[in-house]
VEXFI-90665 format. One record per atom (N, C-alpha, C, O): x, y, z; atom name. Coordinates in nm, 2 decimals, decimal comma. Each point is the difference from the previous one (the first is absolute). Layout:
BEGIN
> X Y Z CA
...
//
This chain:
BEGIN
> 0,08 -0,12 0,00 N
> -0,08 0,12 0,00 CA
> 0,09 0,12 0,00 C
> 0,07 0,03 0,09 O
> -0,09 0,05 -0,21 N
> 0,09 0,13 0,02 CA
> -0,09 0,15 0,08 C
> -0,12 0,03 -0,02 O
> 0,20 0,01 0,10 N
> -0,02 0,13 0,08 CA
> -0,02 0,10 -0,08 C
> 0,07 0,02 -0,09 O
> -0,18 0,04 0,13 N
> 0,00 0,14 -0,08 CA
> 0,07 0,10 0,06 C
> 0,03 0,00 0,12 O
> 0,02 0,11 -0,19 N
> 0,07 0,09 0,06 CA
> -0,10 0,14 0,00 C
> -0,07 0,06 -0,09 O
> 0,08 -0,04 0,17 N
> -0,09 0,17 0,08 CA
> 0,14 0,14 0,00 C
> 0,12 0,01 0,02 O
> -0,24 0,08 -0,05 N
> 0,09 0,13 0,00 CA
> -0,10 0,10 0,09 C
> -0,12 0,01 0,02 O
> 0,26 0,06 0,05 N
> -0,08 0,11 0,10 CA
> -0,05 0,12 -0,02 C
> 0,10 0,06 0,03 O
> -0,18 0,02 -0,06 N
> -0,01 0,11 -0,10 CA
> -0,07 0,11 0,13 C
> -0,09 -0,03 0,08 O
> 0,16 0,14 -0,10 N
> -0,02 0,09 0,14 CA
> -0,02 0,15 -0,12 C
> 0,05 0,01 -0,11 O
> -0,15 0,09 0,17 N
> -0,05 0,04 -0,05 CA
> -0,01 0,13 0,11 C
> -0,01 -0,03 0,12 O
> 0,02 0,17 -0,17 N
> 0,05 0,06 0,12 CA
> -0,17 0,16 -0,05 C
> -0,01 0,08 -0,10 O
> -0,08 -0,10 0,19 N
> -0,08 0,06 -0,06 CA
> -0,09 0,05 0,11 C
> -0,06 -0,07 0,07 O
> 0,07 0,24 -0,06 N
> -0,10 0,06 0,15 CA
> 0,00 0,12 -0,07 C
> 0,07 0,07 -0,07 O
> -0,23 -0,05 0,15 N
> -0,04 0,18 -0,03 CA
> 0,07 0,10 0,10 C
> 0,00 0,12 -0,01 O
> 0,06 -0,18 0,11 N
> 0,06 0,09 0,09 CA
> 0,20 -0,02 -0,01 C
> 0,08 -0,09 0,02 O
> -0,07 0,27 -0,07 N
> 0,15 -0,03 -0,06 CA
> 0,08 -0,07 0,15 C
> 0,08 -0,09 0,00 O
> -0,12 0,17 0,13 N
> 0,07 -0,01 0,11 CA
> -0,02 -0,18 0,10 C
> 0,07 -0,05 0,08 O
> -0,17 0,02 -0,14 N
> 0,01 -0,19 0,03 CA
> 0,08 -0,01 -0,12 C
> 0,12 -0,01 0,03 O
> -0,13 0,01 -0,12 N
> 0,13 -0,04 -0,12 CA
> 0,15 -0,02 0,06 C
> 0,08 -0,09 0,00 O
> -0,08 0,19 0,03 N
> 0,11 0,05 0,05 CA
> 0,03 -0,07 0,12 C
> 0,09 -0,09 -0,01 O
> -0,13 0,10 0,09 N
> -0,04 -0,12 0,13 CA
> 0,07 -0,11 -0,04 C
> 0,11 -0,04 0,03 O
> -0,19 -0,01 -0,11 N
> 0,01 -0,17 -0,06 CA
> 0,09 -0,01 -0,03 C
> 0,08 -0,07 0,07 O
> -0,04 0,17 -0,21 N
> 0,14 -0,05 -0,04 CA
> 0,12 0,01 0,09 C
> 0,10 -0,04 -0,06 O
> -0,10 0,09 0,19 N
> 0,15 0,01 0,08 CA
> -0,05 -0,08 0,08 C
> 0,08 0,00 0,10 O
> -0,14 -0,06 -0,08 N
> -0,05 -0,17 0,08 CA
> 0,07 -0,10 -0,11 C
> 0,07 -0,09 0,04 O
> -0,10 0,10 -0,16 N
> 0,05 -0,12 -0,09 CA
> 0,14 0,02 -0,02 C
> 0,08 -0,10 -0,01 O
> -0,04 0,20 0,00 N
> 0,18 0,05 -0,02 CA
> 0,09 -0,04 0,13 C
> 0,11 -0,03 0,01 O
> -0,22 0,04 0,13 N
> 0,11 -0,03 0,09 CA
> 0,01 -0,14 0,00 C
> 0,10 -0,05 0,03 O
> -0,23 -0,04 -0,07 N
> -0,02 -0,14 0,05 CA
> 0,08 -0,10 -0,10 C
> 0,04 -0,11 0,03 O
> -0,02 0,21 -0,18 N
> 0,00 -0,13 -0,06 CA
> 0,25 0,08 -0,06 C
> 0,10 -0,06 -0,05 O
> -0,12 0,20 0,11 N
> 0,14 0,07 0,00 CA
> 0,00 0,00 -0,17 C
> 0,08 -0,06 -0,07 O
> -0,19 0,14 0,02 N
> 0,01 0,04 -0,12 CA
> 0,09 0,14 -0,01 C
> 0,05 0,06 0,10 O
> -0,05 -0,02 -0,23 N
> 0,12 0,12 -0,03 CA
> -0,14 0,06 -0,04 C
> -0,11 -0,05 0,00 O
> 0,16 0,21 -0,03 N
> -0,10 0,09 -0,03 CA
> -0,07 -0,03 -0,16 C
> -0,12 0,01 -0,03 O
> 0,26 -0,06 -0,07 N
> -0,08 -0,04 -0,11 CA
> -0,10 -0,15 -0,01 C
> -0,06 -0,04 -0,10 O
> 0,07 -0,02 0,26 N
> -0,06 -0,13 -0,06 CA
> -0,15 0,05 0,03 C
> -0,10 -0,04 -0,06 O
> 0,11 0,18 0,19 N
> -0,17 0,05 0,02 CA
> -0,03 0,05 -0,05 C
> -0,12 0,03 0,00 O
> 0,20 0,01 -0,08 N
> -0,09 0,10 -0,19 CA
> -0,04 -0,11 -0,03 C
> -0,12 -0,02 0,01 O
> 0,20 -0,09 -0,05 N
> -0,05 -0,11 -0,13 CA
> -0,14 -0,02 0,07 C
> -0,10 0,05 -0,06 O
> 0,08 -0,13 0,19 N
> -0,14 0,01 0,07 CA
> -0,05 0,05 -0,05 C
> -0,06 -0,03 -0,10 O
> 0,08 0,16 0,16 N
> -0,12 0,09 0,01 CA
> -0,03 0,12 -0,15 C
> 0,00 0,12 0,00 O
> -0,01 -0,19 -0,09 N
> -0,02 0,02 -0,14 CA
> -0,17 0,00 -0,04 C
> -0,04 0,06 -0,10 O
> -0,04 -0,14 0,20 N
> -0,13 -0,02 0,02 CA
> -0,05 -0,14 -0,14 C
> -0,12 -0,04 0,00 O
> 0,19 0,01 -0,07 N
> -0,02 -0,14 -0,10 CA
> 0,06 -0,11 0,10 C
> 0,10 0,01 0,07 O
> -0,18 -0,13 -0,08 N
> 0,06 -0,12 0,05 CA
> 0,11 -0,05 0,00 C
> 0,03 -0,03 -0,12 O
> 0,09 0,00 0,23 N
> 0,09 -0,04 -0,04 CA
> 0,05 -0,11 0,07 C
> 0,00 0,00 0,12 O
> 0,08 -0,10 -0,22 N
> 0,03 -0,14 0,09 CA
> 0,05 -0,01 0,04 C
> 0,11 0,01 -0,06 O
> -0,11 -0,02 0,20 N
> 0,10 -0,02 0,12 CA
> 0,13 -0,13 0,01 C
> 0,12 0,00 0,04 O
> -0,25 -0,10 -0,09 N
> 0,08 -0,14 -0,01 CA
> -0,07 -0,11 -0,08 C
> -0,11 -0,04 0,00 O
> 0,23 -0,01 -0,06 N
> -0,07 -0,11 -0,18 CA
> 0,09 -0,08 0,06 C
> 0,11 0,00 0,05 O
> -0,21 -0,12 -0,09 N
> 0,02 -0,13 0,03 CA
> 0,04 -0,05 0,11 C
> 0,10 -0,07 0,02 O
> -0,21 0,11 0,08 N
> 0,02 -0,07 0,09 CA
> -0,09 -0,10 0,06 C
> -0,09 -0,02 -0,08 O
> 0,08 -0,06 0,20 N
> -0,08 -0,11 0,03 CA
> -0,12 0,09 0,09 C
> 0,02 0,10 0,07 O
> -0,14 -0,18 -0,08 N
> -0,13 0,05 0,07 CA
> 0,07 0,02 0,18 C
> -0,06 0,06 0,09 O
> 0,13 -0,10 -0,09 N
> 0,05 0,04 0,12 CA
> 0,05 0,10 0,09 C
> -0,03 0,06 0,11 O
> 0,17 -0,05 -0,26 N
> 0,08 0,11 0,02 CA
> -0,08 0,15 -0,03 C
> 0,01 0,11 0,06 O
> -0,09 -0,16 -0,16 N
> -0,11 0,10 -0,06 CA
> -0,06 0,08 0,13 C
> 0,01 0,12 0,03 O
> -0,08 -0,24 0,08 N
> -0,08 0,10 0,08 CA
> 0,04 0,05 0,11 C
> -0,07 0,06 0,08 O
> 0,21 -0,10 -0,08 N
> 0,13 0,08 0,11 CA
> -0,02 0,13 -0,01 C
> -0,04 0,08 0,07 O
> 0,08 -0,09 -0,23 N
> 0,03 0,19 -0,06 CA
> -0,12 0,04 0,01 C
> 0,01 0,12 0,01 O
> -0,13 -0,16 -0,01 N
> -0,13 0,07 0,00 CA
> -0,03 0,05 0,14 C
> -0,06 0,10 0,03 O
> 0,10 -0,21 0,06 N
> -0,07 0,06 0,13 CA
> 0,13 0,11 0,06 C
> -0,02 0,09 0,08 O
> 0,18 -0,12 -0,14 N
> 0,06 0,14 0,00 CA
> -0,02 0,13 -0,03 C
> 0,04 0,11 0,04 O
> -0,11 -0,13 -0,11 N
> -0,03 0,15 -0,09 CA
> -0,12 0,06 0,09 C
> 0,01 0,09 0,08 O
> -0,10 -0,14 -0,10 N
> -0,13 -0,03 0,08 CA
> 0,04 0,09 0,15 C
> -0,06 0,10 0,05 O
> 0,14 -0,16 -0,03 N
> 0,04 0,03 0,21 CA
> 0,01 0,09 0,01 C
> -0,04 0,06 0,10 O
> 0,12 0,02 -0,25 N
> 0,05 0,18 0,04 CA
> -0,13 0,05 -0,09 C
> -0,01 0,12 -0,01 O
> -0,06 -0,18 -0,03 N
> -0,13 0,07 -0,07 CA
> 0,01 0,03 -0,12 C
> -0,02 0,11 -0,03 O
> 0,06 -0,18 -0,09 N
> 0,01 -0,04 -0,10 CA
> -0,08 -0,04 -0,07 C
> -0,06 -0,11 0,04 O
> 0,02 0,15 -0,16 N
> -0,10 -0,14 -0,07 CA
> 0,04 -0,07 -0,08 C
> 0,10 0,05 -0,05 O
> -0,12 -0,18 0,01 N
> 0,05 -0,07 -0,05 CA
> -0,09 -0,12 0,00 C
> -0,08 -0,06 0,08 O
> 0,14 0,02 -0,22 N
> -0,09 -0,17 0,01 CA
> 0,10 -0,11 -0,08 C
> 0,10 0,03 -0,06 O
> -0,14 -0,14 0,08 N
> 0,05 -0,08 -0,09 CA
> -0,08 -0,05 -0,11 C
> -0,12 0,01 -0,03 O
> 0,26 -0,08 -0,03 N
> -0,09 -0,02 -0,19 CA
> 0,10 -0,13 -0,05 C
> 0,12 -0,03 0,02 O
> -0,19 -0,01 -0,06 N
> 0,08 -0,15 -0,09 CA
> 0,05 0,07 -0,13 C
> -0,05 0,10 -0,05 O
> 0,16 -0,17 0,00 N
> 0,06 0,10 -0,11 CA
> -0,05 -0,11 -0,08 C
> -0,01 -0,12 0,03 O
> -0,02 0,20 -0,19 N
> -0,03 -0,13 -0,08 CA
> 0,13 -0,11 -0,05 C
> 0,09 -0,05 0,06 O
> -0,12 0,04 -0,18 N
> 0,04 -0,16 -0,01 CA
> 0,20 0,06 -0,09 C
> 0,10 -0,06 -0,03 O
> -0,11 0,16 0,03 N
> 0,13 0,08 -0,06 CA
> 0,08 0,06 0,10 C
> 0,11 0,07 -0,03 O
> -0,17 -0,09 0,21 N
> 0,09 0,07 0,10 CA
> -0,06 0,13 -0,04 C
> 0,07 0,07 0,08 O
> -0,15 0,01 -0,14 N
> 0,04 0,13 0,04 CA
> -0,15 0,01 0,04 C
> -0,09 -0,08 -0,01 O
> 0,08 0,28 0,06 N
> -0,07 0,03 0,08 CA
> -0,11 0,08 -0,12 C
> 0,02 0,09 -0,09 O
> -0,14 -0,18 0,12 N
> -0,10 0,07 -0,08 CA
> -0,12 0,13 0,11 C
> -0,04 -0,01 0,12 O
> 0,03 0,09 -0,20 N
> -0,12 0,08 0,13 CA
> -0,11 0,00 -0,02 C
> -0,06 0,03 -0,10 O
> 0,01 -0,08 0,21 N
> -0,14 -0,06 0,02 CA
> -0,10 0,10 -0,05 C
> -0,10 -0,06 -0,04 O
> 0,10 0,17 0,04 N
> -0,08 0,14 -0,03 CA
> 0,02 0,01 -0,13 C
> -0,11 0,03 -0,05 O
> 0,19 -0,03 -0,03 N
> 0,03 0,01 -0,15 CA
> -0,11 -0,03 -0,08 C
> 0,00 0,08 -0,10 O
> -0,10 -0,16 0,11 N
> -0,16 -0,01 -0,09 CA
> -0,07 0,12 0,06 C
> -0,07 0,07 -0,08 O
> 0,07 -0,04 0,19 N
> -0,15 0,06 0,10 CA
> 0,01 0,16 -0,02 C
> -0,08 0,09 -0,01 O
> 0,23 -0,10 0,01 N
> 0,06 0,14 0,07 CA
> -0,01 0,12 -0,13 C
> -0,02 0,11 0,04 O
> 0,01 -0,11 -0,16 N
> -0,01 0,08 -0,12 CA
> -0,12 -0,03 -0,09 C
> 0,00 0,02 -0,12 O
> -0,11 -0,08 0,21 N
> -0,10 -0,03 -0,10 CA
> -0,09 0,11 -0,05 C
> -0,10 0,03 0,07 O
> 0,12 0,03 -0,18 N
> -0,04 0,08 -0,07 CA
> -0,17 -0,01 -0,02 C
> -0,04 -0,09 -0,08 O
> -0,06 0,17 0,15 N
> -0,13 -0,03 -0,01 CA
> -0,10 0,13 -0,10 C
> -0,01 0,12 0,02 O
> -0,05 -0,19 -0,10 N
> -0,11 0,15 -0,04 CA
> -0,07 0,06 0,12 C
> -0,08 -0,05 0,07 O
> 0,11 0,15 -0,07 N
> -0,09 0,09 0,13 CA
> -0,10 0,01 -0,05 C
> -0,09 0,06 0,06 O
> 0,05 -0,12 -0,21 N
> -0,18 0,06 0,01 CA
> -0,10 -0,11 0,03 C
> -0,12 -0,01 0,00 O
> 0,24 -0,11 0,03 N
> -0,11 -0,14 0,05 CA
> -0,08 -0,01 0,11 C
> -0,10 -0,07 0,01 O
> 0,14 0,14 0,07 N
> -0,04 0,01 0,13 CA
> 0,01 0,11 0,01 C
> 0,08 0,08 -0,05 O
> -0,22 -0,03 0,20 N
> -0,04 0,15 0,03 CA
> 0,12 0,02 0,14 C
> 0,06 -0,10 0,06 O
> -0,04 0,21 -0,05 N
> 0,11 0,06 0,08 CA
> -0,05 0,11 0,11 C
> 0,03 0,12 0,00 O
> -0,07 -0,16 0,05 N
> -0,05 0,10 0,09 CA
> 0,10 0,12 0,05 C
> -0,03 0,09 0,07 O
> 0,13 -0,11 -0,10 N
> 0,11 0,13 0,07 CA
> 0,02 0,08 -0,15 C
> 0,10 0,08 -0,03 O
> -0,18 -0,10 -0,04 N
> 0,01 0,08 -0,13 CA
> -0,08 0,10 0,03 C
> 0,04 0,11 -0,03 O
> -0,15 -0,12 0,09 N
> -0,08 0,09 -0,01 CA
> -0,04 0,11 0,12 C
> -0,07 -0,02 0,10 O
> 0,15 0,15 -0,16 N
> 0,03 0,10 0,05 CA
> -0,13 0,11 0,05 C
> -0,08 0,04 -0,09 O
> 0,07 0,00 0,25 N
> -0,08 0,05 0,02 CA
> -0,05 0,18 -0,09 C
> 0,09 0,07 -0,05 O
> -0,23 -0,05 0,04 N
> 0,01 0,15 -0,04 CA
> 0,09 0,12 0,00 C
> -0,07 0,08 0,06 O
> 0,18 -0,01 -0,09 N
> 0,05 0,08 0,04 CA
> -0,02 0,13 -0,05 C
> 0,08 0,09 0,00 O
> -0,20 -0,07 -0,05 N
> -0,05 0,14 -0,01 CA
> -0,01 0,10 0,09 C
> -0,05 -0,05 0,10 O
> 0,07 0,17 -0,09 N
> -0,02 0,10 0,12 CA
> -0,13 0,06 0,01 C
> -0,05 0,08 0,08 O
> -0,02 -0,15 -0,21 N
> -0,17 0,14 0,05 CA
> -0,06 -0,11 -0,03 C
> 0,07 -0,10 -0,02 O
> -0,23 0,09 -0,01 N
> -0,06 -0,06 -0,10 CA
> -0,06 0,02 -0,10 C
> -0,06 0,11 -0,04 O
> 0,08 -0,22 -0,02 N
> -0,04 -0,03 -0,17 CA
> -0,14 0,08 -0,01 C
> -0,07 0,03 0,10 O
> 0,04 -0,02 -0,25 N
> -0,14 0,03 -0,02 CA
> -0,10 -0,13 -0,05 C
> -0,08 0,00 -0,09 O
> 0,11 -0,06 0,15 N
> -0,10 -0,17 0,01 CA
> -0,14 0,04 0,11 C
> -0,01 0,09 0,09 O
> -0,04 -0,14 -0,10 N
> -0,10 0,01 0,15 CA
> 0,05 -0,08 0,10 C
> -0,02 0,03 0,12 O
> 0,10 -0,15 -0,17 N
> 0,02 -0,09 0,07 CA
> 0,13 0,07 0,10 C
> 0,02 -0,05 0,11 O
> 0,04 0,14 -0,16 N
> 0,13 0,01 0,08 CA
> -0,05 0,11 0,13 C
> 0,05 0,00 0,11 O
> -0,15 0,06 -0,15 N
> -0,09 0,08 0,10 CA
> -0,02 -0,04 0,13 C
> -0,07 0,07 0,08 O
//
């Protein structure tokens, strides 16, 4: 029976710059990264921490990352070793906006007086 190999894919992603910030000098002291390895992180695209390793070793690095507040998940790499992204179908799906109604389209009155309708009366 051959083992699959798993890849670690961490992903560095917050609306608050100052938890960012937070996070990332939690991950630089724990793991004694250099300043360019927390650029590479913190780039905000997925990036693999670690290829080819065992479901094991895989969920070491996950609940590492995890501890300083990290996200991260694991992923089976396909059948070529390398790292495909799971979001790549979902993530650019180009939709007609006129298939469906949109309710944040539609913009309240902004006139300053009223119209000569009766109705605006």
């Amino acid at each position: 029976m051959e083992s699959q190999a798993y890849a670690v894919i961490y992903v560095d992603k917050f609306a608050d710059d100052r938890a960012a910030e937070q996070q990332r000098e939690r991950i630089r002291r724990r793991f004694q990264l250099s300043e360019s390895g927390i650029a590479r992180l913190s780039c905000g695209d997925p990036i693999v921490v670690k290829r080819g390793v065992p479901l094991a070793e895989a969920k070491r690095y996950q609940s590492a990352i995890r501890a300083v507040g990290g996200v991260c998940w694991i992923q089976v790499l396909n059948e070529n070793g390398e790292y495909e992204d799971r979001r790549q179908g979902d993530r650019r799906a180009l939709l007609d906006r006129r298939e469906r109604f949109r309710a944040s389209s539609i913009l309240p009155d902004r006139r300053g007086s009223c119209g000569r309708r009766s109705s605006d009366q």
